[in-house]
N, C-alpha and C positions, 0 to 999 in steps of 0.2 A: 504494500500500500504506500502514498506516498507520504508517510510518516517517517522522519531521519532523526534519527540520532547527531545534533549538531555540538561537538566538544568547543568549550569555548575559550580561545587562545590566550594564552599568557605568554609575559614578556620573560623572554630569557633570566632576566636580574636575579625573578622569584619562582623557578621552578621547584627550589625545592621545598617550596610552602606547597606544590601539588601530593607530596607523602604524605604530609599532615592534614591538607583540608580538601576533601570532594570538589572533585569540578564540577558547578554547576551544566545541567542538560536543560535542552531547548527541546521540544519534539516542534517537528515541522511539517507544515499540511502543503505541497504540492499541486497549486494549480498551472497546467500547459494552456498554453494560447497554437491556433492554429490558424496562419493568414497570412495576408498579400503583407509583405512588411518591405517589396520595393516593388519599381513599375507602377503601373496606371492606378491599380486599385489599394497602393499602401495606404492613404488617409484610410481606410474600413478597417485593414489588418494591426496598423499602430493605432487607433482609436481600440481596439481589442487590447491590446497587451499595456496601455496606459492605461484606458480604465482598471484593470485588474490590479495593475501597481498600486494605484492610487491608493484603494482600497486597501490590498497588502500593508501599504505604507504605512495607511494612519490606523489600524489593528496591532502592527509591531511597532508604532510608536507609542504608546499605550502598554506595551509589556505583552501583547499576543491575546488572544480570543478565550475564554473559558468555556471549557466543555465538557459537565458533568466532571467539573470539578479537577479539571489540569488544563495546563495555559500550553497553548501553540502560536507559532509563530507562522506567519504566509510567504510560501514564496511562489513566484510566478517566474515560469519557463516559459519559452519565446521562441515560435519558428517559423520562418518562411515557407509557403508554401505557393506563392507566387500567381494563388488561385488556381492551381493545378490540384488535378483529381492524384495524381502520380507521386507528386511531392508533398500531399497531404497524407497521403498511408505511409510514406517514411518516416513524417514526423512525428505521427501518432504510434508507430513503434517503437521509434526513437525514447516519445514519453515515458509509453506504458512501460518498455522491456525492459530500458535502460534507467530511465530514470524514475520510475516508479509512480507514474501519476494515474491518479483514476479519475478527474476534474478537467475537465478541456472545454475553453473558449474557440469557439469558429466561427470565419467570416463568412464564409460564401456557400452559394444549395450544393454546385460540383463538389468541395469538400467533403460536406457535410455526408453529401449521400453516398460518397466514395468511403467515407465512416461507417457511418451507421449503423449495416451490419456485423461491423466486428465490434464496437460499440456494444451495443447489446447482447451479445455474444459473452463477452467480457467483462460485462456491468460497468463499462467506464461513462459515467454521467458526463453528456456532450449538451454543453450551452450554447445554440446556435444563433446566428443572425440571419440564417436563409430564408430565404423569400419561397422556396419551392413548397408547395404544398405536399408535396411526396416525402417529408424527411419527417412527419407525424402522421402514426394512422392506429388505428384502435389497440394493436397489439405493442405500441409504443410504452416502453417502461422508461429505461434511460438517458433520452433526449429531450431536449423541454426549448422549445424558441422562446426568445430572449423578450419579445416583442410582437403588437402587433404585426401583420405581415398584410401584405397588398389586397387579401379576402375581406381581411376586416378595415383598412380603412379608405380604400378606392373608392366604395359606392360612398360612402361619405364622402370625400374630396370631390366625384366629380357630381353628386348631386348639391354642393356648395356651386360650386362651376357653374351648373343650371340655373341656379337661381341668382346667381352675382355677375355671372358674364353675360354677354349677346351676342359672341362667336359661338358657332354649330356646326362647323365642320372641321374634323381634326383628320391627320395622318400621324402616326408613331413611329419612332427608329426604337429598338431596342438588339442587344447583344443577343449573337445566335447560341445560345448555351442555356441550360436549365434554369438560371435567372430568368433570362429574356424571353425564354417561351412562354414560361407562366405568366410572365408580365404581361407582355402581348397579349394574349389567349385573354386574361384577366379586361385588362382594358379595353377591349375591341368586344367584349361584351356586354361591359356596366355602361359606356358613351350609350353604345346603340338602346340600349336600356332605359337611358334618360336622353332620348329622343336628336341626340349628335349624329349627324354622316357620319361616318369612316371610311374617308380614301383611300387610303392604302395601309397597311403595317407592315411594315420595312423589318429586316433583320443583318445584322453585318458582323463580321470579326471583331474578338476585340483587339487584336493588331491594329485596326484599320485606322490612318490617317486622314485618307481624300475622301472626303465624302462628296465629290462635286457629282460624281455621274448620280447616286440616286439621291441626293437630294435637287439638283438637277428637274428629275424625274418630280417629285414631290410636290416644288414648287410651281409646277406646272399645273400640276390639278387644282391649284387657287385656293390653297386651308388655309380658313382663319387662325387655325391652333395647330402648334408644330408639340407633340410630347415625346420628348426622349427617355421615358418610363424608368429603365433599371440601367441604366448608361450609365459608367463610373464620370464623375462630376468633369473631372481633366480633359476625358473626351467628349461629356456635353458641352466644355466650352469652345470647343474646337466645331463641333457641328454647329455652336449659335452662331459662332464668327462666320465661317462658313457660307453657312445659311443666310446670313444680313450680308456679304459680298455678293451674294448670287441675286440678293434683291427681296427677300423675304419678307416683309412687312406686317408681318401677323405675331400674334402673342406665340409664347412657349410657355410650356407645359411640364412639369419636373413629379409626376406620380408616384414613381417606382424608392422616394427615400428622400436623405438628405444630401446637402453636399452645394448649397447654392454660394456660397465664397467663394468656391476652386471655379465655379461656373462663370461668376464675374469675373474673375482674377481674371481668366483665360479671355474672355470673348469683352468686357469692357462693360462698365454701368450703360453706357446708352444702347447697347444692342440688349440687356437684358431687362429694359424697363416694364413692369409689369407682368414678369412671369410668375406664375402658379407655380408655389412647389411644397411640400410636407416638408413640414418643421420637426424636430425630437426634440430639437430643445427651445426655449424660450430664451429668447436672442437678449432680452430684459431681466432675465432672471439672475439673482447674486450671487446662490451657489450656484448656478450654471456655469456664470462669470468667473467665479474663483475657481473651479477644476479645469476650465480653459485654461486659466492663465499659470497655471501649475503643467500643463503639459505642454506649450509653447515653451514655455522655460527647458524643457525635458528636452522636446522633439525640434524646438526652432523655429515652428512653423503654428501655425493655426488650425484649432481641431476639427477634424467633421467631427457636426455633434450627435455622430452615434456614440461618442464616446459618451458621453450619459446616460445609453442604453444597455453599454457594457459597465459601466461603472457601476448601474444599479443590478442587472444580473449579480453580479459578484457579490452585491450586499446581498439578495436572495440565497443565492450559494451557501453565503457564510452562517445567514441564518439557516437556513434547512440542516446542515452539520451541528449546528447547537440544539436545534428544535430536534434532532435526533436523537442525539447522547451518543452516537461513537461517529467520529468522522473514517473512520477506517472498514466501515460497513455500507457500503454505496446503495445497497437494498434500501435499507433502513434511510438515506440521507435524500433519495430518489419518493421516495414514500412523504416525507415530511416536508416537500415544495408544498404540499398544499394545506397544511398548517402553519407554516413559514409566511403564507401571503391572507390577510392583505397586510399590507406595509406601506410606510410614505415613500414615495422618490426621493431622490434629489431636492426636485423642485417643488417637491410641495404636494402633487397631486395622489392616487390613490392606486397602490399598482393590485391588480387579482390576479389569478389565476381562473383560465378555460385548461381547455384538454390540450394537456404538455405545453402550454405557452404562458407566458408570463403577462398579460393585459396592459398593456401601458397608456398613456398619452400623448396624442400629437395632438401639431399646430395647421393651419393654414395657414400659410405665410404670401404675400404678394411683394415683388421688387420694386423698393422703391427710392431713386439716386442709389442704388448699390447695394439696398439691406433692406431684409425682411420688413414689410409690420406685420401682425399677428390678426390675422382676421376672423379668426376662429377655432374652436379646438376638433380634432377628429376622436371620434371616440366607439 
């Protein structure tokens, strides 16, 4: 289990005060992180493993977590898997075999579900961020999403849409992999739903650079609404830019998550004026504000704010391991998520639990000179 025996070091001077007096022991709880931590979709995979610090952090600042009456200490293990199905089953051997973890954070659906069966197989409790509806199904014991996911809060988003905007015809781009199917598939059903066109739903690598040939194509069909659904932010801002050189003139659309800073960054405040996008975090909020400005310190850069969806997984986590009484029984710490919740967030609001997922809340956010306002919450 990932429980260690940590000796705790002394300075040469006074070794031999270690004959006389017991070294104190730490025992140490083990959670792995498993994500994109370079390339296009690092902001998801280091918002993953800085929430998990964070948390770590201020646990072993405090002298470690009590559980049923002995104190551990958190540490968190970190691997790239580049959003690769291939280099996520490395890592997760890596954890389990070598390092002894039963606790793993995950970014993405291809991970997740290149996991899952050995996961459950294993009893390794997997905290996921995927979007796929395929990585939860009845016979689910040891995987629990972290958050709402695009089933629960799209028809919210875009029945907001319906009632606040006076564009009705959209096209979508989304990445051709189990993210972007579902999202696609997802959205081209809830528009038509609440009474939108849908021209086209586009699908592309996520190598892909040019977008000129099918957005090209796109802007041709004359949509009011352009959504780039589950698109990592870096290259929704390369398709906004894109897309306003090629002559676009219509709203964008941001569905499938967060990540509207890296969108402006890339593509410019006046090409993203007024785009629709889901918020996780509360752009206003203090503690939102103070664990951004804790991992910018860390990371250098500014966070997507899923990091407050991993951040509060990890408090979930830590609570279902205490609400159990032995962190080293994954049965038992898998069983007690749903005594564990409800609990406050971060921010304040009310997290629950459905089946294996953890209930959160978002925002609706619209661009305005470069940054969200808050137009509503999805719930």
């Amino acid at each position: 289990m990932a429980v260690r025996i940590a000796m705790s070091a002394l300075a040469l001077g006074i070794t031999a005060l270690t004959a006389l007096c017991p070294v104190a022991q730490a025992e140490s709880i083990k959670i792995g992180v498993v994500g994109a931590l370079t390339g296009g979709p690092a902001e998801y995979g280091l918002a993953a493993r800085e929430g998990a610090r964070a948390v770590a952090e201020q646990i072993n600042a405090s002298g470690g977590i009590d559980i049923n009456g002995k104190r551990y200490m958190v540490e968190v293990i970190a691997y790239d898997d580049q959003q690769k199905p291939a280099q996520a089953i490395s890592a997760y051997i890596r954890l389990v075999n070598l390092d002894g973890v039963k606790y793993i954070l995950l970014q993405s659906s291809a991970s997740t579900l290149a996991l899952r069966p050995n996961a459950e197989r294993d009893k390794v409790v997997l905290l996921s961020a995927a979007f796929s509806p395929k990585i939860i199904d009845e016979s689910t014991k040891y995987t629990f999403r972290i958050y709402q996911n695009g089933s629960n809060f799209v028809p919210s988003l875009i029945s907001w849409m319906k009632s606040n905007l006076k564009e009705r015809t959209v096209v979508s781009l989304n990445p051709n992999d189990e993210t972007g199917w579902g999202q696609s598939d997802l959205t081209t059903k809830v528009f038509k739903e609440n009474g939108f066109n849908v021209l086209s739903a586009e699908l592309f690598e996520r190598d892909q650079k040019d977008f000129a040939p099918v957005l090209t194509k796109l802007i041709a069909m004359k949509p009011e609404l352009m959504d780039f659904g589950s698109t990592p932010p870096a290259t929704a801002g390369l398709i906004v830019r894109q897309a306003r050189e090629l002559g676009f003139t219509g709203r964008f659309v941001q569905t499938g998550g967060p990540g509207w800073k890296a969108v402006v960054a890339a593509s410019g405040t006046k090409a993203t004026e007024g785009m629709v996008t889901v918020l996780y975090a509360d752009p206003r909020n203090d503690a939102y504000l103070n664990l951004a400005k804790t991992y910018k310190g860390k990371v250098g850069q500014d966070p997507n704010e899923i990091l407050v969806t991993f951040y509060d997984a990890t408090r979930v986590l830590v609570k279902a391991m205490q609400t159990s009484g032995d962190p080293d029984d994954t049965t038992k710490v898998a069983a007690a998520f749903s005594k564990a919740l409800p609990m406050t967030s971060l921010q304040g609001d009310t997290l629950t639990l459905g089946h294996q997922q953890i209930m959160t809340v978002d925002y609706v956010g619209v661009i305005k000179d470069g940054t969200p306002v808050v137009a509503g919450k999805l719930q």
